[in-house]
C-alpha positions in Angstrom: 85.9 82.6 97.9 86.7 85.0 94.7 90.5 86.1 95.1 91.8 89.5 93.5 95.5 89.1 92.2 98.2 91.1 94.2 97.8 94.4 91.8 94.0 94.8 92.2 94.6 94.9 95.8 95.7 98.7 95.2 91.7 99.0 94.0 90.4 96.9 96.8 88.2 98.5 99.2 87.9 100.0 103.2 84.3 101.7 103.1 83.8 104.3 100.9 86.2 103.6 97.9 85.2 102.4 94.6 86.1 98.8 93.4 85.6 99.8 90.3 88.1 103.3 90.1 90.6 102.9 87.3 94.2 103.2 88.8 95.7 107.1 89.0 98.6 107.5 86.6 100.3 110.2 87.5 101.4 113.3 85.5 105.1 113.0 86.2 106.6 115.3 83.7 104.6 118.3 85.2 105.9 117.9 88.8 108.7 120.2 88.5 106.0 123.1 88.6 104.0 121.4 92.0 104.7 123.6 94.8 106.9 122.0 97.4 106.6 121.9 101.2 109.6 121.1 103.4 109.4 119.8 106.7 112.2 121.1 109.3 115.1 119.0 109.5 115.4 120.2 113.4 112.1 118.0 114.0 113.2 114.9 113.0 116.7 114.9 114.6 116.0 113.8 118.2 114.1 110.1 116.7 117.8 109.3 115.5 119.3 108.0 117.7 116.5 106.1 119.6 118.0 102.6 120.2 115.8 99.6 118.6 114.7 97.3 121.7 112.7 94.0 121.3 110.3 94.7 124.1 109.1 98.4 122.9 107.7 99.3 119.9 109.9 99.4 116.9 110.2 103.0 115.6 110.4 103.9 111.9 109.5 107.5 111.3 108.8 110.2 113.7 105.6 112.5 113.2 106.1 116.3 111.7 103.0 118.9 112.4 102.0 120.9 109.4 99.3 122.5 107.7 97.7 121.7 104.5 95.9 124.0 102.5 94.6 124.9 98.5 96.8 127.7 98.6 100.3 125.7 99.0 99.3 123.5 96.0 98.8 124.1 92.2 94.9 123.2 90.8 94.7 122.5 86.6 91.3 122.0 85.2 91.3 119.4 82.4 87.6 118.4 80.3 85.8 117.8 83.5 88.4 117.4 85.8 90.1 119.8 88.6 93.3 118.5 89.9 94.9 119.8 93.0 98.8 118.9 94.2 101.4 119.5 96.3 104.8 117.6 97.4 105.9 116.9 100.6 109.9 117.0 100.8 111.6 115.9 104.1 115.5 115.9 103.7 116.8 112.8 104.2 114.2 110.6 104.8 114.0 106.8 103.6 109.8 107.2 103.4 106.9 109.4 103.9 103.4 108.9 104.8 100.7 111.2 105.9 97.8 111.4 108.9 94.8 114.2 107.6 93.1 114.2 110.9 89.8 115.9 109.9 90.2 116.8 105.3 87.1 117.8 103.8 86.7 116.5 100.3 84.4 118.2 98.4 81.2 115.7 96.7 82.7 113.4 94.3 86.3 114.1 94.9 89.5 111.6 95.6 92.4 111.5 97.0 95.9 109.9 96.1 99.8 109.8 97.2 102.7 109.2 95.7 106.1 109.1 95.3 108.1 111.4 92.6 108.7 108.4 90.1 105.1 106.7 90.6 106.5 103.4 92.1 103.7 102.9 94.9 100.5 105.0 94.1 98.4 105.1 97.2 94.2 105.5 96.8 91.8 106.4 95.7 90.3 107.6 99.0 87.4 109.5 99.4 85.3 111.2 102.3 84.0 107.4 103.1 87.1 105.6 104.0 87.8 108.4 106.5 88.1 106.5 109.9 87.5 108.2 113.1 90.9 109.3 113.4 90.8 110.7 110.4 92.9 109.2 106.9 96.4 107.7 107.4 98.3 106.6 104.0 101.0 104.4 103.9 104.5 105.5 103.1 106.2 105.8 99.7 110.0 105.5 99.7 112.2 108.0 99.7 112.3 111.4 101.0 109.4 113.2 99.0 105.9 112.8 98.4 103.2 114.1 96.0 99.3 114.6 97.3 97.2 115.0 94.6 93.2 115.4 94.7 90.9 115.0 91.9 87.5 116.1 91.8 84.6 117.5 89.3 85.1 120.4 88.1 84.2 123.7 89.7 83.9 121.7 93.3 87.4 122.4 93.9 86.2 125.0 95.9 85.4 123.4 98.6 88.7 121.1 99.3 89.8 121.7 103.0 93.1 119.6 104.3 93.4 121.4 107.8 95.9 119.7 110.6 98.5 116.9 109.0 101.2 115.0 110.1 103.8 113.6 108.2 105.7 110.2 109.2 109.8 111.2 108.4 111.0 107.4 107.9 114.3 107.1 109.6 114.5 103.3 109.2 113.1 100.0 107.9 112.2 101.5 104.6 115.3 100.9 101.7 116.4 98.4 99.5 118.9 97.1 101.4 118.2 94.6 104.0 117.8 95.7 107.2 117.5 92.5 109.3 120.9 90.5 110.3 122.0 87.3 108.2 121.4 85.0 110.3 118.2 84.9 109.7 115.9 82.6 107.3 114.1 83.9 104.9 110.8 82.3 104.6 111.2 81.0 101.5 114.1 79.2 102.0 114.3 75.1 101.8 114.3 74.6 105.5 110.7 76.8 105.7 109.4 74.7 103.6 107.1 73.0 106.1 105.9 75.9 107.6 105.0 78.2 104.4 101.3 77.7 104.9 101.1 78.9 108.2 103.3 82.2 107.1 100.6 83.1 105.1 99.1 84.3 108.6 101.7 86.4 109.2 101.9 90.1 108.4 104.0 93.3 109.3 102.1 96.0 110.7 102.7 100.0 110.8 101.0 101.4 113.6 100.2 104.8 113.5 102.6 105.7 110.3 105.5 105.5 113.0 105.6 102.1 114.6 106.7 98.3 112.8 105.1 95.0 114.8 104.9 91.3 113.6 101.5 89.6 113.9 98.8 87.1 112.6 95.8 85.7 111.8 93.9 83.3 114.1 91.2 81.0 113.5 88.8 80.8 116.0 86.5 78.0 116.9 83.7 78.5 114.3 86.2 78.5 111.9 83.9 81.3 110.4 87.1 83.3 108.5 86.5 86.4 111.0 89.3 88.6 110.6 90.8 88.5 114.3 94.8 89.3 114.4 96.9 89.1 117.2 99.7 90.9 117.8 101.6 92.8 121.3 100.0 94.7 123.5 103.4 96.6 123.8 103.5 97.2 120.3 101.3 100.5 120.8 98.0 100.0 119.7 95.8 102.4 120.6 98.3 103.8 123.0 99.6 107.2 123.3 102.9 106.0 122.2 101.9 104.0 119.1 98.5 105.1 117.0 95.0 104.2 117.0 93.1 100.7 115.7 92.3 102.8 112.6 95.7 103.3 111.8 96.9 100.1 111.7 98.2 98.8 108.0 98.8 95.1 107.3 101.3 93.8 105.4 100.6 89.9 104.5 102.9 89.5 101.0 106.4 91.0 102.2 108.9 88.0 101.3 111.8 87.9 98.8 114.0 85.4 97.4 115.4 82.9 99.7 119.2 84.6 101.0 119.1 87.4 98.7 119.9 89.7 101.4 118.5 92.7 99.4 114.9 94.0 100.9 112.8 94.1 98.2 110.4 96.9 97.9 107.4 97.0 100.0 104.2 96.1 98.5 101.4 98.3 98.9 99.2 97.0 102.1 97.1 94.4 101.8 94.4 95.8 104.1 93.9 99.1 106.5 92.4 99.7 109.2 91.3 97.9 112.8 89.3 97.8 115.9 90.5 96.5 119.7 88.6 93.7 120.5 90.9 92.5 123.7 94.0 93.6 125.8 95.7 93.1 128.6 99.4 94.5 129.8 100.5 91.4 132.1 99.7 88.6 129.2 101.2 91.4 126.2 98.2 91.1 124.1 96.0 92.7 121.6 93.7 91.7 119.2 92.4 93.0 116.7 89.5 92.4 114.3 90.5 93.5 110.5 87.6 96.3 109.3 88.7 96.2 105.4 86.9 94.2 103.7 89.1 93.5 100.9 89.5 90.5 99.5 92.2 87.5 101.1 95.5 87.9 99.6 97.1 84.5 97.6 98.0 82.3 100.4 96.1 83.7 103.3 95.8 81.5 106.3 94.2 81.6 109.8 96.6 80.4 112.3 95.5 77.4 114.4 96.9 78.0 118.7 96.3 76.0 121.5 95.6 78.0 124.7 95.6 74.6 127.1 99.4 75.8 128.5 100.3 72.1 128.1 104.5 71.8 127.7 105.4 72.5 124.3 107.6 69.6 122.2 111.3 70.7 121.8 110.6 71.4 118.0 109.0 74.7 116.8 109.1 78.0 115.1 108.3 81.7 115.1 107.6 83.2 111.7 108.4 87.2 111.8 109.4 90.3 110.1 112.6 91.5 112.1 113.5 95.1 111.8 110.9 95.2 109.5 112.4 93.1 106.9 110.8 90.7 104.7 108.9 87.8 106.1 111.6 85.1 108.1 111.8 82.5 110.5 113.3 81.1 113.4 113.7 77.3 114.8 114.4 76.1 118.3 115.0 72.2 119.1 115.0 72.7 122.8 112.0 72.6 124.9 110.4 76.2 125.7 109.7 76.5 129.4 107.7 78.6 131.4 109.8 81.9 132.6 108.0 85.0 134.0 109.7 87.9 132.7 109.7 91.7 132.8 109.5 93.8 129.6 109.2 97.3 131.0 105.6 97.5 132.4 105.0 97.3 136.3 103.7 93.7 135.3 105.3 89.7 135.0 104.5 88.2 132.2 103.6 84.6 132.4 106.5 83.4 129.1 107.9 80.7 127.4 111.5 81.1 127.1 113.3 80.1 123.8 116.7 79.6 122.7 116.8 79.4 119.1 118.6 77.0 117.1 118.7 78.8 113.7 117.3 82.0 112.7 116.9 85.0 115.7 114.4 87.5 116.3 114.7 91.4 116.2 112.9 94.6 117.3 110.2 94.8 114.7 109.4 90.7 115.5 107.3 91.7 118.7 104.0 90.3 118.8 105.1 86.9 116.1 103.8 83.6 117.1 105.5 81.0 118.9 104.5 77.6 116.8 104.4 73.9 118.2 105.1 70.8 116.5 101.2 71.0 115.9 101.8 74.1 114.1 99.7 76.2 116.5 100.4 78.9 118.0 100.8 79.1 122.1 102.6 82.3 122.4 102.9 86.0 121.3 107.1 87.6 120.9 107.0 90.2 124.0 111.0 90.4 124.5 114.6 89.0 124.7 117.8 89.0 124.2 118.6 86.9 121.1 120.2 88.7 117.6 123.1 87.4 115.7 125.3 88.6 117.9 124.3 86.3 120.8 122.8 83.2 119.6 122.2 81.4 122.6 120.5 84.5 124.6 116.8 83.9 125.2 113.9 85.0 124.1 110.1 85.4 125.6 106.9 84.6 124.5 103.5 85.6 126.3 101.5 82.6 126.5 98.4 82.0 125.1 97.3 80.2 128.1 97.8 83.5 130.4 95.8 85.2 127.9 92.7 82.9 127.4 91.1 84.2 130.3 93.5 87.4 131.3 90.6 89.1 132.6 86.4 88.4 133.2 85.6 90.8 131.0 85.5 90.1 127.3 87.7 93.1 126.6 90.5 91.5 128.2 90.6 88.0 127.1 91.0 85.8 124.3 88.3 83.3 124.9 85.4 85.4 124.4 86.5 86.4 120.9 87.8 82.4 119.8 85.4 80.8 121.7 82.2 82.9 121.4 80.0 80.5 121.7 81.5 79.6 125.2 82.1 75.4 124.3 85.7 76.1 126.0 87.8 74.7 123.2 90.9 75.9 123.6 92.7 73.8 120.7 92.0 75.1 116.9 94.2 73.7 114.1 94.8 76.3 111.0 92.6 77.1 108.4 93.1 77.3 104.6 90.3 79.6 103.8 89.6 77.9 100.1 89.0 74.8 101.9 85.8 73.4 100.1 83.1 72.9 101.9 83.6 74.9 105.0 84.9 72.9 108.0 82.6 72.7 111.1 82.9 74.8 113.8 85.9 72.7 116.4 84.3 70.1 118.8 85.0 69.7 122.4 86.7 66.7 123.6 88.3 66.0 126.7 91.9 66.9 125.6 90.8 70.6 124.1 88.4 72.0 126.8 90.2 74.7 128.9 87.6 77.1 130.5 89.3 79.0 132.8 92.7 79.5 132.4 94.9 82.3 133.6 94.3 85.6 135.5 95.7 88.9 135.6 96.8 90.0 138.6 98.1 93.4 137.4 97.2 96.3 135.5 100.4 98.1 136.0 101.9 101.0 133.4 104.4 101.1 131.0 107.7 102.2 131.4 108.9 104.9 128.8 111.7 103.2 128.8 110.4 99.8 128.0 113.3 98.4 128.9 114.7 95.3 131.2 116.1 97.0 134.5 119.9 96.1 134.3 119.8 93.3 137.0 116.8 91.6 136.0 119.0 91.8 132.6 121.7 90.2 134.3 119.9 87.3 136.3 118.0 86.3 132.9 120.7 86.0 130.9 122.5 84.0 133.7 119.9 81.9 133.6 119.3 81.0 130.3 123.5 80.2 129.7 123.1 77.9 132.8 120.0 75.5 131.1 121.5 75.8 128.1 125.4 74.5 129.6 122.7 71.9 131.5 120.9 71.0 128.4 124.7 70.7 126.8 125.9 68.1 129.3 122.5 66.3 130.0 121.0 66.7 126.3 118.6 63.7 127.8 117.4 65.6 130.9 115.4 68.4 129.7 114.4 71.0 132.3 110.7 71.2 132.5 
């Protein structure tokens, strides 16, 4: 497989854009004569003070209606050029992205974003790479940014931007870290043994106003299909999150090992999705990748194991909590199986974890719960753990509930992993330089699981998506008595 380094990833493709564009550089010391647009400070105030709740989705920026049109921007004509810009100013904010629902490029034209000093340069997009939601471009930091459109000259004309949104980032988005410090980075010495399966892992903006945690999976071909796994509660294609197409995927998000300082984010790696599988009571999604881009350095399909068989006492989750760069989280205690409620009308069939180092945040929903086999059996759906209470719990949906959830193929796992029905339900990871291509996974009488859980609800989300207060209560109860039990009788462990 040819890689592209991390900087040609900026040129690398979803349909419609050119492979072989030349990066934008931007005319900087002309801005101060770009027309501005502000946004209203008044619409942005009530996402303030939304508390961040592992559980529901983990909110970044909150959208802002405006209009877009020729007229609020400044064209120049240069050789056989037309340029069009304008910038986007809302006070305060620590990034800015856009959603063009339905823009009308005229014939040869593209578009690009930008922030005032040119740090992260966004495009080129043109009428192709429109989804069917329309164009959604990933945030620049700070609290202004430039859209510029280039075209032939004299088709200027013709340039329509109709109904926008922009995305007012409120948090996530600066250089300082945002995640507590008890967390490990994931390139710390203790990570060491599980750096090749966090090259499955990726942030994810969903709908320019949502940040999830979520992977890669290999699948029983082991044919490199781009499937991704991540919460069902994180909001994908759900009024309260964005559409498939709006998904971005962040795979290269780490920094140096307790530095403490978030780096800046890279651009993404890819953009853009469709809903292969869901279901509310096992808290999944998954999603196939549609940009075909090139892997990044150090990709990796996740291997899982959907049997349900007890876990080992020794595993990981590898996450981006509050939206910080890539960490991890260790547990040396047994997960065991603990329905819990995460704000839907539905209980999830979990594995409840206490870590041992590291924690897990808002933002870390939808991460992977590893074995000792390094697969994954579970998906982050909620808790209670932080740095603030280390021994609180958290819950994983498992894999197991999932495999079957539902009979139809749009809500289960097996039909997408196993599509050739064999019933494997054990994959180990996939490096995908490995030369020559494995086999597709054999069935042998410890892997085959063909029928495994089934949804018995289809209840609604809460707004809320909150824990009710006693089911708070008895959960946390709980989880201080095994771990007191575990304490006294480190021998017995409570299957």
């Amino acid at each position: 497989m040819t890689r592209l380094p991390a900087a040609a990833l900026l040129l690398a493709c979803a349909p419609g854009i050119a492979h072989a564009a030349a990066p934008l550089q931007p005319d900087l010391a002309t801005l101060q004569a770009v027309p501005r647009v502000e946004l209203p400070e008044a619409a942005v105030q009530k996402a303030l003070a939304e508390p961040a709740i592992k559980g529901r989705p983990y909110r970044f920026a909150v959208p802002v209606d405006l209009e877009l049109a020729p007229r609020q921007g400044l064209w120049l004509e240069r050789g056989g050029t037309a340029s069009w810009r304008v910038r986007i100013q809302s006070r305060g904010a620590r990034s800015l992205s856009l959603h063009l629902a339905q823009p009308d490029l005229p014939a040869g034209a593209t578009l690009w974003t930008y922030d005032p000093h040119g740090q992260l340069v966004h495009g080129p997009y043109d009428a192709g790479r429109l989804g069917a939601s329309g164009l959604w471009t990933p945030p620049v930091s700070g609290d202004e940014l430039v859209v510029e459109v280039r075209a032939p000259a004299g088709r200027g004309g013709t340039l329509k931007l109709g109904t926008a949104r922009a995305f007012h980032g409120f948090r996530g988005w600066h250089r300082e870290a945002t995640a507590d410090n008890c967390n490990v980075d994931i390139t710390c010495p203790q990570s060491l043994p599980w750096t090749v399966d966090a090259g499955s892992v990726a942030r994810v903006h969903i709908g320019g106003t949502i940040l999830c945690t979520g992977q890669l999976l290999n699948n029983v071909r082991q044919d490199q299909r781009r499937l991704f796994l991540t919460a069902d509660h994180c909001g994908v294609d759900h009024e309260q999150g964005g559409p498939a197409d709006s998904v971005l995927f962040y795979f290269d998000y780490t920094g140096a090992c307790g530095n403490n300082v978030g780096d800046p984010l890279p651009p993404p790696t890819f953009q853009g999705s469709a809903v292969l599988a869901r279901d509310i009571q096992t808290d999944f999604v998954l999603l196939q990748i549609t940009d075909p881009a090139p892997l990044p350095e150090g990709a990796y399909f996740a291997g899982w194991d959907a049997t349900g068989g007890e876990s080992t006492a020794v595993g990981v989750s590898i996450h981006h909590p509050s939206g910080d760069e890539k960490k991890i989280a260790f547990h040396d205690m047994a997960p065991t199986r603990s329905p819990v409620n995460i704000g839907t009308e539905c209980i999830i069939p979990a594995w409840q974890v206490i870590w041992s180092e590291g924690t897990t945040e808002p933002g870390s929903s939808g991460a992977g719960l590893w074995n000792n086999s390094h697969r994954v059996i579970g998906i982050l759906s909620g808790g209670f753990a932080s740095c603030r209470t280390p021994i609180q719990p958290d819950y994983f949906a498992r894999l197991d509930g999932a495999w079957t959830a539902q009979s139809a193929a749009t809500g289960q796992l097996k039909a997408h992993l196993d599509p050739d029905n064999t019933c494997v339900a054990t994959v180990p990871g996939l490096d995908p330089d490995t030369d020559p291509p494995p086999a597709p996974v054999t069935p042998t009488a410890q892997n085959v699981v063909c029928a495994g859980g089934r949804s018995t609800c289809t209840g609604r989300r809460r707004d809320s998506g909150a824990l009710d207060a006693l089911a708070l209560a008895l959960l946390a109860l709980a989880a201080r008595r095994r771990l007191q039990h575990h304490q006294q009788h480190p021998r017995d462990r409570d299957r």
